[in-house]
C-alpha positions in Angstrom: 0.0 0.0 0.0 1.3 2.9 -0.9 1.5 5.9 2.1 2.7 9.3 2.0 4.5 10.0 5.3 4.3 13.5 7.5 8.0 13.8 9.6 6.9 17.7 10.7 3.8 19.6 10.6 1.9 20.0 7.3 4.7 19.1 5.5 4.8 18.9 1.8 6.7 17.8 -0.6 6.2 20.4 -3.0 7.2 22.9 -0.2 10.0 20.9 0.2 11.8 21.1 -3.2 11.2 25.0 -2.9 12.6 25.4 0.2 15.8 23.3 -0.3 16.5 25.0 -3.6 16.7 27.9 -2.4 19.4 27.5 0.1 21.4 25.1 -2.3 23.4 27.6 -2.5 24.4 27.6 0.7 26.7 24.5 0.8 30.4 24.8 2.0 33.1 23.1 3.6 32.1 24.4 7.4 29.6 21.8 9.0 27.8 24.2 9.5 26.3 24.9 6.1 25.8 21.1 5.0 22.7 21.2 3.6 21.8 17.4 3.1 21.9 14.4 4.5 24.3 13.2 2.1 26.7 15.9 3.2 27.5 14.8 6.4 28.7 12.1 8.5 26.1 10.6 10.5 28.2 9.2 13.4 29.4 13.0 14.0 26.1 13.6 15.0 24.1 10.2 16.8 25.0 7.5 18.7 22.0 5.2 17.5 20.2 3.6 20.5 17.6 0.8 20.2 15.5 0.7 17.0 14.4 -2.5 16.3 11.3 -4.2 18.1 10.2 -0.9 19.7 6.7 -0.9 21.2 3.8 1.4 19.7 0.5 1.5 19.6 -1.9 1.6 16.5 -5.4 3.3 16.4 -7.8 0.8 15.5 -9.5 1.3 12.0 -12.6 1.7 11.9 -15.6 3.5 9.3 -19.1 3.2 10.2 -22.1 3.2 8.0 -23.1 6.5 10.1 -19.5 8.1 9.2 -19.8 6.6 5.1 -23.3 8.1 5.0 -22.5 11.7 6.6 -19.1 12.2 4.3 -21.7 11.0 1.3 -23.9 13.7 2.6 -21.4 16.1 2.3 -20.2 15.4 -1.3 -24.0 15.8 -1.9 -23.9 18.7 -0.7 -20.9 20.5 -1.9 -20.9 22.6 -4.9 -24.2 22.0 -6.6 -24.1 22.7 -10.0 -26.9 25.0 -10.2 -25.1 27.5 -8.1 -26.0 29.6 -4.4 -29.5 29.6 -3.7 -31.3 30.9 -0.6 -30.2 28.8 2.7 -26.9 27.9 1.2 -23.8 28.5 2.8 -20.8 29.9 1.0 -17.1 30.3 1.3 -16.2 33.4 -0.1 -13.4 35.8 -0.8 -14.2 39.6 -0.8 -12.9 43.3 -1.3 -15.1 46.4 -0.8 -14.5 49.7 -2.7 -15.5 52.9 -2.1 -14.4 55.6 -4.7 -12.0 53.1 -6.2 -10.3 52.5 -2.6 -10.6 49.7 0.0 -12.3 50.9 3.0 -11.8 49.7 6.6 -13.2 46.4 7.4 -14.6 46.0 4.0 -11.8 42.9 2.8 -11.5 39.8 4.1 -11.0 36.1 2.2 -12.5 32.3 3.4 -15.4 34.2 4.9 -18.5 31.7 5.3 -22.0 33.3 4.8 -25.1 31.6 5.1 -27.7 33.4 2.5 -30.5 34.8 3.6 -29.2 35.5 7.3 -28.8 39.1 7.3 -24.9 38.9 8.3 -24.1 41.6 5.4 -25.8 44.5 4.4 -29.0 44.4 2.2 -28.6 43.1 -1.4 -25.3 41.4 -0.3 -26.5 38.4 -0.3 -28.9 38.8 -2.4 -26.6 39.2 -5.5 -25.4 36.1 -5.0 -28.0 33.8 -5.4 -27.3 32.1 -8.5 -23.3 32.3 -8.4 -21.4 29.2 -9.1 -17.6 28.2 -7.7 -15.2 30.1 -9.0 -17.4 32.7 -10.4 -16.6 36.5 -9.5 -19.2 39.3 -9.1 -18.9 42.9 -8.9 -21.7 44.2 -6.6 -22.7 47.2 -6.8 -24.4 48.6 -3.1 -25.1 51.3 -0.6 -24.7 51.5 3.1 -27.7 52.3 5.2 -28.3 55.7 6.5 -28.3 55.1 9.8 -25.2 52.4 9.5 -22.8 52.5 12.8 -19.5 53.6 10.9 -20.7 57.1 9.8 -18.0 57.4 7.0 -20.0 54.7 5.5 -23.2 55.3 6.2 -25.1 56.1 3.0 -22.3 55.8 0.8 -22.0 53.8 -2.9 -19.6 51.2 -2.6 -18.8 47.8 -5.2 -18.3 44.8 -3.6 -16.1 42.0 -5.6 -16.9 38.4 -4.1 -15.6 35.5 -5.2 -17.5 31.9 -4.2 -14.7 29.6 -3.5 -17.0 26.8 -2.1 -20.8 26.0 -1.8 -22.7 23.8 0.5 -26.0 23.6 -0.4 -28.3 24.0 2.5 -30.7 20.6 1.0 -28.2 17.7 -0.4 -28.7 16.5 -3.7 -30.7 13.5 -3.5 -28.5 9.8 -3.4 -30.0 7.6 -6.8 -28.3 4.9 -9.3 -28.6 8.2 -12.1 -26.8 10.4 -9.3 -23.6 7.6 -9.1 -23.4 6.6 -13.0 -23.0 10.4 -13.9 -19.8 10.7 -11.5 -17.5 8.5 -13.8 -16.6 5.9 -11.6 -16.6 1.9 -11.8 -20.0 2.2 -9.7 -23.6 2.1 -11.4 -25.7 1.8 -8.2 -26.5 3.1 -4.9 -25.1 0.5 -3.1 -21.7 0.2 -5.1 -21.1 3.9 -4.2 -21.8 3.2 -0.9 -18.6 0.3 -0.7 -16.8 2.5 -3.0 -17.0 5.2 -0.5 -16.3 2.9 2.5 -13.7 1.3 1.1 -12.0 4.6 0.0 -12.3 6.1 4.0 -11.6 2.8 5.0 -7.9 2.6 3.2 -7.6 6.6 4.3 -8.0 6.1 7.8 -5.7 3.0 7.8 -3.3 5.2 5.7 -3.5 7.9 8.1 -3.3 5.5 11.5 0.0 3.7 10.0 1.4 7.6 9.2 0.8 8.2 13.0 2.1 4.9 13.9 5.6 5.5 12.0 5.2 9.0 13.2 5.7 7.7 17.0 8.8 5.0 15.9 10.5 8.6 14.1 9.8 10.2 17.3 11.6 7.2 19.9 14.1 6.5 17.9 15.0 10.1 18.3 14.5 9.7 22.3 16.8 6.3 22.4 19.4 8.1 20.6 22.1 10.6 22.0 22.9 13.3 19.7 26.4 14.4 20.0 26.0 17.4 18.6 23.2 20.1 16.9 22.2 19.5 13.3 24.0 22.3 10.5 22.5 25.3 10.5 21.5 25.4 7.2 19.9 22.0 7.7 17.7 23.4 10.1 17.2 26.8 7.9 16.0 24.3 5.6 13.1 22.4 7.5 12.5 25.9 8.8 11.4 27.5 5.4 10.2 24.1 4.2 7.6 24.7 7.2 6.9 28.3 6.8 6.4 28.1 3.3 4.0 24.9 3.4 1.9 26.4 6.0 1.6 29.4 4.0 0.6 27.6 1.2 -2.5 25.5 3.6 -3.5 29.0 4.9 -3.7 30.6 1.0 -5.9 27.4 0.6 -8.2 28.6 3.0 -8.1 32.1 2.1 -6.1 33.1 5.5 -2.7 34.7 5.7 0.1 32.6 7.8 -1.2 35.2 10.8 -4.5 34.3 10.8 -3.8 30.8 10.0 -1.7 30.0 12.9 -3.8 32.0 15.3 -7.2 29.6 14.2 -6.2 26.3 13.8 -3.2 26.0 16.3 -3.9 28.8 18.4 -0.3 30.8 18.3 0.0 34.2 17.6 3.0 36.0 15.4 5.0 36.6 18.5 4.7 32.5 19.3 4.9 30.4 16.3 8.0 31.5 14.7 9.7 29.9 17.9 7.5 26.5 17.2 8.5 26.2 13.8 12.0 26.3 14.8 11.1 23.5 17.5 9.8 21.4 14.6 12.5 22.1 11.9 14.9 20.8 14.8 12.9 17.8 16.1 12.9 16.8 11.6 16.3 17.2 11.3 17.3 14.9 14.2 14.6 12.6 13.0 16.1 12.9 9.3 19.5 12.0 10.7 18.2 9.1 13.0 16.9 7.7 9.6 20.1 8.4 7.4 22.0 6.5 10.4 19.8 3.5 10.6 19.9 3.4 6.5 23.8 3.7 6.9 24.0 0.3 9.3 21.7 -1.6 7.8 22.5 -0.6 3.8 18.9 1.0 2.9 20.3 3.6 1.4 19.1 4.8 -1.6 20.8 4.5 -4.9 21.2 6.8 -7.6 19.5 3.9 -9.9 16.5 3.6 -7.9 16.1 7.4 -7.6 16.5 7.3 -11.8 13.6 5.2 -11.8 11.6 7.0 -9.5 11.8 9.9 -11.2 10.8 8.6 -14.5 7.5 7.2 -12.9 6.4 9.9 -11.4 7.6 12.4 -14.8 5.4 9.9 -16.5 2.8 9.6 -14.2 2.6 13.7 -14.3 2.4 14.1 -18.5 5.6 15.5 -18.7 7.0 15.4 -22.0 10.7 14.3 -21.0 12.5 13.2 -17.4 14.7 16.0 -18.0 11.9 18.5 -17.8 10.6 16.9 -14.6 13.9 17.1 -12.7 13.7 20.6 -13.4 11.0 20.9 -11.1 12.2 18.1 -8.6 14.6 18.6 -6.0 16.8 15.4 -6.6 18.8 15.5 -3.5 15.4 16.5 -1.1 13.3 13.6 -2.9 16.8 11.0 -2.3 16.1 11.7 1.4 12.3 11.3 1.7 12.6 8.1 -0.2 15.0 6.9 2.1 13.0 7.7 5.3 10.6 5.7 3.7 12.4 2.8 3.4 13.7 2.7 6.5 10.7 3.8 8.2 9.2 0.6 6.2 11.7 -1.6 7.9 11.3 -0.3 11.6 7.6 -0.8 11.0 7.8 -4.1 9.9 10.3 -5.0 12.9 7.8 -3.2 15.7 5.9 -4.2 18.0 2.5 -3.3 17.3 -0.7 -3.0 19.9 -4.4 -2.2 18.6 -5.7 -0.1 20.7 
């Protein structure tokens, strides 16, 4: 089965070819500006401790008919192809105007407005009845007279709203003409219904072996004794790797970083700078607990095997040649994720496992 593997926070891989590029330039002969893995001696930096047969538990899997039925709900629900109507709610990006400038409170993006509550002033929701995802509308309104900010009030202002996502306030209804029109190998009801368990079923196994191998990443790290610090451009590395992937998830949901952080993990600009540095230093010694395991027991990665990884996945992405692809690939990052792989494959394999 293949599984995609998470060593630090929100970590992806794209992020990580961007981030390492950048500081490629940063190699050198002081240890201190070793970049990659491949740059550096292992047993300068960790005295491996115990890593085979180490005890972790493993979330049970488990998808009910209750939890296949609400997620089919949802896709039911999401982005019906007649557009907002009344009751809907909407995800929505926004910039007010007034005399060709942004006004004060009058911008904001990932905003979620239920139509028809009142939350915005009149015709704002209004003008959107009908809008589909994607689609952007330029809406022309006035503030009330008696509106609390009086440099507003009364004024002609344009709205221009963008509808990034719609859930439809009554879900399309579930039938064997619904399932054959959404192209899969299902022509019925209750073939959706497996296809749809089986799909959350194989996610949430994914996702509870991720955590598993997460937790042998993490004791391995706590049964070792680093000798000394990671390089300093190592850690620069897994620091903008972080900051640039989170970023990236907080553009996805129409947040800056600031507003990002503060909502979903609760830290402020003054706090998670600091965290990020906590987890760029917890992935490099992770990193390096790997690359010393794959030292001592030979799963390194070779050159050949990267070649051939490469060319599947240019091939798998349409790209008209493998040179074009590794123009886009950061060789040396993608040698060191395969190789956490492997070796995370092997300490897996050699734990000892409780369902719990």
């Amino acid at each position: 089965m293949k599984r995609n593997r998470i060593w630090v926070k929100i970590v992806t891989f794209a992020a990580m070819t961007a981030a390492v590029a950048s500081l490629a330039a940063c190699k050198g002969t002081d240890d201190s500006e070793k970049v990659y893995l491949d740059e550096i001696k292992t047993k300068d930096y960790i005295k491996l401790g115990e890593y085979k047969g180490l005890e972790i538990t493993q979330t049970d899997t488990e998808v009910t008919d209750e939890m296949r039925d609400s997620y089919i709900n949802y896709l039911l629900s999401l982005n019906p192809e007649e557009g907002v109507k009344e009751g809907d709610t909407v995800n929505i990006d926004y910039a007010g105007m007034l005399d060709g400038v942004a006004f004060e409170g009058g911008t904001a993006a990932g905003a979620n407005l239920t139509i028809g509550s009142g939350q915005f002033i009149p015709g704002f929701e209004e003008a959107l009845v009908g809008a589909k995802v994607g689609e952007t509308r330029d809406i022309d309104l006035t503030f009330p007279e008696d509106y609390h900010a009086e440099d507003l009030a009364g004024k002609a202002v344009v709205f221009t709203v963008t509808v990034n996502t719609i859930m439809a306030a009554t879900p399309q209804e579930l039938t064997d003409e619904y399932v054959q029109g959404l192209g899969l190998e299902c022509s019925t009801v209750a073939e959706y219904q497996k296809y749809v368990y089986d799909m959350m079923y194989e996610e949430q196994e994914m996702a509870n072996v991720a955590k598993a191998e997460s937790s042998l990443a993490s004791a391995i790290v706590e049964k070792s004794e680093f000798i000394k610090e990671p390089p300093v451009a190592m850690l620069e590395r897994y620091e903008t790797t972080l900051t640039e992937n989170l970023t990236y998830e907080a553009a996805n949901y129409g947040m800056d970083l600031n507003n990002f952080m503060q909502l979903y993990y609760g830290m402020d600009a003054a706090t998670y700078p600091q965290e990020i540095k906590n987890q760029a230093l917890n992935s490099a010694k992770q990193y390096i607990a790997l690359k010393a395991i794959a030292d001592a027991e030979d799963l390194n990665i070779s050159d050949e095997e990267l070649q051939e990884k490469i060319e599947q996945m240019a091939s798998e992405a349409n790209y008209d040649s493998v040179e074009e692809f590794k123009e886009k690939v950061n060789a040396a990052a993608y040698k060191e994720y395969m190789m956490g792989e492997k070796v995370l494959d092997m300490l897996y394999e050699n734990a000892v496992i409780t369902q719990g």
